[in-house]
C-alpha positions in Angstrom: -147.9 -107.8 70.0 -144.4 -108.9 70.9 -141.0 -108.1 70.9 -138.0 -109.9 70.4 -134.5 -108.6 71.6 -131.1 -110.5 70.3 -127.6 -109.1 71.2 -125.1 -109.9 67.8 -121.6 -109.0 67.7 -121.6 -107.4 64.6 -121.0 -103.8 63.1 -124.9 -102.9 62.7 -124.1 -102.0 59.4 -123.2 -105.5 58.3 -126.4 -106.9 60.4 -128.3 -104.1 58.5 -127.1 -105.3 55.0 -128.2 -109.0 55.9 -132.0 -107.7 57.0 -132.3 -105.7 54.0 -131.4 -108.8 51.2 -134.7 -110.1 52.3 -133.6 -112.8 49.6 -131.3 -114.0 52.0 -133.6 -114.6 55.2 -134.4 -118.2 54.1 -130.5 -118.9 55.0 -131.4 -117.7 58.7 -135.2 -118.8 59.4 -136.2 -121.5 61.8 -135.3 -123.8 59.3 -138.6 -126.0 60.3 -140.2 -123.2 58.6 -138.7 -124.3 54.5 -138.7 -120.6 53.9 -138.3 -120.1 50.4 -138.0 -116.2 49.3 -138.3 -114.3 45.3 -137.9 -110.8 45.1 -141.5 -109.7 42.7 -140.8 -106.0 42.4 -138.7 -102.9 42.9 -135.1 -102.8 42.9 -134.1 -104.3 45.9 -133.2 -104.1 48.5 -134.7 -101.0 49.1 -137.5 -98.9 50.4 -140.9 -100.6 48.3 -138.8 -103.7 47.2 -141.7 -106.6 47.5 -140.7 -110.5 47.7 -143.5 -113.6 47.7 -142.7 -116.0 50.2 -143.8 -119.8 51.0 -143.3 -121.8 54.4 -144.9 -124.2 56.7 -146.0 -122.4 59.8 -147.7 -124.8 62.6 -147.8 -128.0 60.0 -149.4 -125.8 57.5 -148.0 -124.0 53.9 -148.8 -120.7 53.5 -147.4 -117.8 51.4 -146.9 -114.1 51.8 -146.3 -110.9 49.8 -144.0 -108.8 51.4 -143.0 -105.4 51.4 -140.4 -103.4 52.4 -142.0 -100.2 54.4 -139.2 -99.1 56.3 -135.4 -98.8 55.3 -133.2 -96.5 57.3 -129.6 -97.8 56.7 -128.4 -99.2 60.3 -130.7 -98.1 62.3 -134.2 -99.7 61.3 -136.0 -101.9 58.5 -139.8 -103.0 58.2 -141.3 -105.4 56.1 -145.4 -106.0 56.3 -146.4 -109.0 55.0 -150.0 -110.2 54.0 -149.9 -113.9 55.0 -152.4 -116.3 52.7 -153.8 -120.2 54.0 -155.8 -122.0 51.8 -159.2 -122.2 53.4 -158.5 -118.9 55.9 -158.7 -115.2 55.5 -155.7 -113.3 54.8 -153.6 -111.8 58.0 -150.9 -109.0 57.9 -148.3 -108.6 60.1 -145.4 -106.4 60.2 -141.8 -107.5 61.6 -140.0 -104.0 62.6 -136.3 -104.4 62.9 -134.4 -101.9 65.6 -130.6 -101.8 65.3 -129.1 -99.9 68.4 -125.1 -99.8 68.3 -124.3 -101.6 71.7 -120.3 -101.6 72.3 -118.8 -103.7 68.7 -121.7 -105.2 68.2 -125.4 -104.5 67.5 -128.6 -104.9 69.7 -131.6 -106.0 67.7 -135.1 -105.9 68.7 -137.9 -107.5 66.5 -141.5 -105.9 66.8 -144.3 -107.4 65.7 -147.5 -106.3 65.0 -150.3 -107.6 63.1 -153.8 -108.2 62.5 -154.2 -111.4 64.7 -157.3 -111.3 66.7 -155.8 -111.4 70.3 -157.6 -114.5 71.2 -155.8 -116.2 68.0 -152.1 -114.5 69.1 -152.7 -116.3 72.5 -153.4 -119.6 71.1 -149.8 -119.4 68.5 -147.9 -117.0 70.9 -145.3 -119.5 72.1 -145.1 -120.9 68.3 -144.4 -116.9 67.0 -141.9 -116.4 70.1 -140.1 -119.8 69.4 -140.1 -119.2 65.5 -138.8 -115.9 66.3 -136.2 -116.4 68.5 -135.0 -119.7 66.3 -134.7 -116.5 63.5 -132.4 -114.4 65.9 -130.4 -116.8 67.0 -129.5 -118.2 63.5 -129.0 -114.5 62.0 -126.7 -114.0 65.3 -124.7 -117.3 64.3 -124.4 -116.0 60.9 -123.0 -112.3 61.5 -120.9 -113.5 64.5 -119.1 -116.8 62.0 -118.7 -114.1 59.2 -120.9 -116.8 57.0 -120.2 -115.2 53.2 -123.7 -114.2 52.1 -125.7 -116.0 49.8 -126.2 -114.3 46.4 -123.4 -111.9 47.1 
């Protein structure tokens, strides 16, 4: 599966706090997405927070439970999410976060890994990279313009 790499001139702390309020991601998604995000369990954010999540992904709504499965203050943070479509079976996929210090600001890299059959990850591969890049280049906009967080 991919990877994603997006330089931000942030701190990676403060680029670490904005991944971690998973509440917040809606404010940075591709906004043709209509991300909408509630925190289900777990105080948050944290290590086994969860969060259910609704979109539109390629014209179609689905909605995902999420959980946080990796949380290592600056450096890294993992959510796997089981993705549900009416009428398909259930896919999870994992978004890995890797924060390397890189001058004043931050290099992030976005893994993903998932159960997509290859053959399906071929057919949506350019709408994953373009969703995901739209993502990185918003969250970039929004540490680099000092945006005040939402819920904060």
């Amino acid at each position: 599966m991919p990877s994603f790499t997006i330089q931000i001139e942030a701190p990676p702390e403060r680029v670490f706090e904005e991944l971690a309020h998973v509440e917040r991601h809606p404010s940075w998604a591709n906004p043709k997405a209509r991300l909408t995000m509630a925190q289900t369990g777990g105080k948050g954010p944290g290590l086994g927070a969860t969060y259910r999540s609704k979109a539109v992904f390629g014209g179609k709504d689905v909605s995902a439970d999420l959980t946080v499965t990796g949380f290592d203050p600056s450096t890294r943070f993992t959510i796997r999410s089981t993705q549900h479509q009416q009428g398909k079976k259930d896919v999870w996929y994992q978004n890995d976060y890797v924060l390397r210090p890189s001058g004043a600001g931050t290099t992030v890299t976005k893994h993903l890994t998932g159960g997509l059959s290859p053959v399906i990850f071929l057919v949506a591969s350019r709408a994953i990279r373009k969703d995901a890049m739209t993502s990185l280049a918003n969250l970039k906009r929004r540490m680099e313009s000092a945006e005040p967080a939402n819920g904060s």
